[in-house]
C-alpha positions in Angstrom: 83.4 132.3 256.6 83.1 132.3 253.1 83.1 135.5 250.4 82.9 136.3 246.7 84.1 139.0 244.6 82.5 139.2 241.3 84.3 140.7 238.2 81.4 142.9 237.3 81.2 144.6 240.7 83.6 145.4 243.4 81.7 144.5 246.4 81.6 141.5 248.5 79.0 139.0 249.0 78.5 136.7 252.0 78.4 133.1 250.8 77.4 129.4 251.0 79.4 127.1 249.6 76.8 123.6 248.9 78.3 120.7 247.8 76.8 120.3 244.5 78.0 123.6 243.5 75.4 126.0 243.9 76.2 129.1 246.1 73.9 131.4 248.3 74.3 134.8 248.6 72.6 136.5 251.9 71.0 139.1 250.4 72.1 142.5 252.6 68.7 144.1 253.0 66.3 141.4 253.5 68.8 138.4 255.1 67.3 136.3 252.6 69.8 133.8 250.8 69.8 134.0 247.2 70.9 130.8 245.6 72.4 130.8 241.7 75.0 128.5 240.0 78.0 129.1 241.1 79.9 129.2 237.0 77.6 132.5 236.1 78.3 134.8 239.3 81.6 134.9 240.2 85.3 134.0 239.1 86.7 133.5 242.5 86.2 133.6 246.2 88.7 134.2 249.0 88.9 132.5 251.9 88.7 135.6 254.9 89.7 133.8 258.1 93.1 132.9 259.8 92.0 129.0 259.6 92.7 128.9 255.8 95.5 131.7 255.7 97.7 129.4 254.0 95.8 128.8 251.3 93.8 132.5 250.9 92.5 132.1 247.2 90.8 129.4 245.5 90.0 130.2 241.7 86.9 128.3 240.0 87.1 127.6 236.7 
């Protein structure tokens, strides 16, 4: 399980990582995904399960 915190808000968004770099965000009130490039939205995400505790933060440049 995947999450992103952006700079400009403190929340966190439920995510999906692709492999050519574009996330998707579930939207929280319609459970919709919204996709957008990855570089505009957010700085980093965190990793949030005990399979990937040793390494807990990735940052994207």
């Amino acid at each position: 399980m995947l999450f992103v915190r952006r700079k400009e808000r403190s929340e966190i968004d439920e995510i999906i990582v692709s492999a050519n770099k574009v996330l998707s965000r579930i939207d929280t009130v319609t459970g919709e995904p919204i996709k957008y490039p990855i570089k505009e939205c957010w700085c980093y995400y965190e990793k949030m399960s005990e399979q990937h505790a040793s390494n807990p933060r990735t940052i994207i440049n």
